[in-house]
N, C-alpha and C positions, 0 to 999 in steps of 0.2 A: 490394572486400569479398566474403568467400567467400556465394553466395545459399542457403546450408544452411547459417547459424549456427544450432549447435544449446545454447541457452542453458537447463538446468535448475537453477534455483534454489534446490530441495533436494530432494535424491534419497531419502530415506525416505518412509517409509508410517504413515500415522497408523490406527492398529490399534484402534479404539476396542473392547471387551468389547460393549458395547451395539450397536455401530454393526454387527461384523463387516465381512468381506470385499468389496471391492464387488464389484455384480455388474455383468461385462462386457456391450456390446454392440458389432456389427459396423457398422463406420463404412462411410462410404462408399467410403475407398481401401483398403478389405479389412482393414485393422488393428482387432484388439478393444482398444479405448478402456472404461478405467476408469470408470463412473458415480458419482456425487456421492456414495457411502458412506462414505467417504474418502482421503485422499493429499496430498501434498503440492504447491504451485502447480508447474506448469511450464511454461513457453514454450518454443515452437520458431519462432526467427527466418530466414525463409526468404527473402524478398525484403525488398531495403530502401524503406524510405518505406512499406511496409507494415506492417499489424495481424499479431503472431503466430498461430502455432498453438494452442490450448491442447490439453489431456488430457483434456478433459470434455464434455459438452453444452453447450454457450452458454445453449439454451431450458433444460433442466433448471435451471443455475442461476441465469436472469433468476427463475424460477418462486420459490425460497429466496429473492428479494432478493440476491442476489449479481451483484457488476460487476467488471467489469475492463476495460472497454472504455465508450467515451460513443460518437456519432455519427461513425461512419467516413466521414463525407458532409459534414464540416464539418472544416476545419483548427482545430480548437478542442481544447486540453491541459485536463489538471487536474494539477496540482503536489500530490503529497505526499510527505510527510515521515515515516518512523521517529525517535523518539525515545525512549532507554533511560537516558540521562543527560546529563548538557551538559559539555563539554568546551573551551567559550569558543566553538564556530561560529555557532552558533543568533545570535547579536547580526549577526554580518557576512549571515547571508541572510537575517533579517529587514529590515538596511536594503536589499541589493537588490531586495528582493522589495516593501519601501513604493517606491524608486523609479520601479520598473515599473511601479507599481500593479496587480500580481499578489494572489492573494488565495489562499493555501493550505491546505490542510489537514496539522496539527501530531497524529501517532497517538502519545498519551503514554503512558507506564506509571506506578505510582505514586510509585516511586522520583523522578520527574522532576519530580510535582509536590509533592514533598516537598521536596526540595531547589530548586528554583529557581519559586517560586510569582511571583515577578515578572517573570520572562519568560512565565511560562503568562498573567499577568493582560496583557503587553504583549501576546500574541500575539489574545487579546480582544478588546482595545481596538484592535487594526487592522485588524479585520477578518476576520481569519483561523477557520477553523474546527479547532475540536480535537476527535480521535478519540478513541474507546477501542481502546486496546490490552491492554488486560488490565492489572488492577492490579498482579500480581507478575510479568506476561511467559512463565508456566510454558509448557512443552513442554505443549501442550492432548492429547494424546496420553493424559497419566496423568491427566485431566479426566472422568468418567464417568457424572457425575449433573448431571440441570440444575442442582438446587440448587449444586453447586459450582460449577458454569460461571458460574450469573449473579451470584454472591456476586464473582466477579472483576469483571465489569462494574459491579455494580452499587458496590463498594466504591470504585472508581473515579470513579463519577457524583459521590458525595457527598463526594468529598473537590474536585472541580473546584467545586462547588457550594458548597463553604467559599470556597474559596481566590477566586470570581468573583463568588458571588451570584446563578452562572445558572445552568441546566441545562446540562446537555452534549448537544453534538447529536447525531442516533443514527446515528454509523457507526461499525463496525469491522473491525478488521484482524486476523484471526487471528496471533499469536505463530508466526515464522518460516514465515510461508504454509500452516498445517498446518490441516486444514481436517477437519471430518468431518459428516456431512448431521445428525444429531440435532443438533449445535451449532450448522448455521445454520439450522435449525429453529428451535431456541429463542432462538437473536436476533433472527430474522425474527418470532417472538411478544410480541417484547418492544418493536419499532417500529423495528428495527438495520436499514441494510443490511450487509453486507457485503462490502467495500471488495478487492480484488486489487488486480493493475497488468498492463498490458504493455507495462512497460518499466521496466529496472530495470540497472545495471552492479553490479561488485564492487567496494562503497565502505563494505561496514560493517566492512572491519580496519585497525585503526587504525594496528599494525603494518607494513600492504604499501600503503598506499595509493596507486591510480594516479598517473602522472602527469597534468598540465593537458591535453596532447596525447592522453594515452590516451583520458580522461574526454569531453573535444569531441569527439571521431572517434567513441565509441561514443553520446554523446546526439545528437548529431546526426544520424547516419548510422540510426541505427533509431528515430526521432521518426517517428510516422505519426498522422495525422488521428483524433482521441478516443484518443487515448492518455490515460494514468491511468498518469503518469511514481511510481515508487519511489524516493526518496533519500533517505537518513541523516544527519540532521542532526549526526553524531557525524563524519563526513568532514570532513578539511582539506580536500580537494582540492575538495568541494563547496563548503565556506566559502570558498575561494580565485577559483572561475571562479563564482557563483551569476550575475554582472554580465554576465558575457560570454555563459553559455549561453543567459539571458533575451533578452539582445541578438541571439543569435543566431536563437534559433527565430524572435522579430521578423520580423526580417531573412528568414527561409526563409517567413515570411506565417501564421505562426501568432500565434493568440490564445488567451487562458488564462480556462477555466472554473472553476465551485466544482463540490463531488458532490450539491449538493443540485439539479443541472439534470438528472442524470442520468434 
């Protein structure tokens, strides 16, 4: 495997009004690195069984409550999930995932609990933790007043809050990794963390979906210690291997956490 996989996730720039430009600082291998003002997630996967690179401060955004990594000192995962609608997988990785006795996190948007209130109530009742992801999913880019920002979350809460009877627990997931520092400002005031990943394949077209072969050579191959794995519950190919990749990281001596350890 090439040790410069250079894997960016979305290559735009969230350009907030409020937020502006961020301002740069000099890293330590001479490159100016983007500050937490805004931008879009990105990794750079350099060695295997290793944690990526990110584009930001690590401390700047432990400081906002932002994660994207657990204890690189512990073979221990956290499994989550995107979910923007259900497409019949979500049933096949929830039973691998009660097999294993894995315990994930489910990032829903409204739509999803609109339509499928009784997999959001199974996913509940097993244990599982449900995210916010934004009630309507918008490009948070055209987001530019708290007020609007936490009317997305918060519409969210109380519609899980019909559908379970419970609160929702407070993590989230910016809409397509787009991130901007006043918005995780104002989730970090409201009791949010917010959730990244480092680690993540190209599994939300439903259209190109990997192959089984693609999909194990890439989770396997860049799986590293506190990883805070990305998958989309809308993937076949995820609903097809969920059994086997479990089995697998097993098997490479890993064990699977929640985000509330972080």
């Amino acid at each position: 495997m090439d040790k410069k996989i250079k894997f960016i996730v979305l290559g735009c720039v969230c350009l907030l009004t409020l937020a502006g430009v961020g301002i740069g600082y000099q890293g330590s291998s001479g490159k100016v690195v983007e500050t937490m003002a805004s931008g879009s997630w990105g990794l750079s996967f350099q060695e295997e069984g290793k944690a990526p690179v990110i584009d930001v401060d690590a401390n700047e955004l432990k400081e906002l409550e932002g994660y994207y990594l657990g204890d690189e000192a512990k073979k221990k995962i956290y499994i989550t999930f995107d979910a923007g609608f259900e497409n019949g997988n979500t049933p096949k990785i929830l039973d691998a995932l009660k097999k294993h006795h894995v315990k994930a996190t489910f990032f829903l948007v409204g739509n999803y609990l609109e339509t499928c209130p009784d997999l959001v109530k199974r996913m509940e009742e097993e244990g599982h933790t449900v995210g916010n992801h934004t009630y309507h999913h918008k490009d948070m880019d055209t987001i530019t007043t708290e007020e609007a920002f936490l009317k997305e979350l918060q519409d969210l809460e109380k519609k899980y809050q019909e559908i379970t009877g419970k609160e929702m627990d407070k993590f989230y997931r910016p809409p397509q990794g787009k991130y901007c520092e006043n918005q995780l400002n104002w989730a970090k005031d409201q009791g949010y963390k917010t959730i990244f990943w480092s680690l993540a394949y190209v599994d939300w077209n439903e259209n190109s979906q990997p192959s089984k072969e693609e999909a194990m050579e890439k989770l396997t191959g860049r799986i590293h210690p506190g990883a805070i794995v990305l998958l989309h519950s809308t993937s076949d190919t995820n609903g097809n291997i969920m059994d086997d990749i479990l089995t697998k990281w097993e098997e490479m001596g890993y064990t699977f956490g929640t985000l509330d350890e972080l």
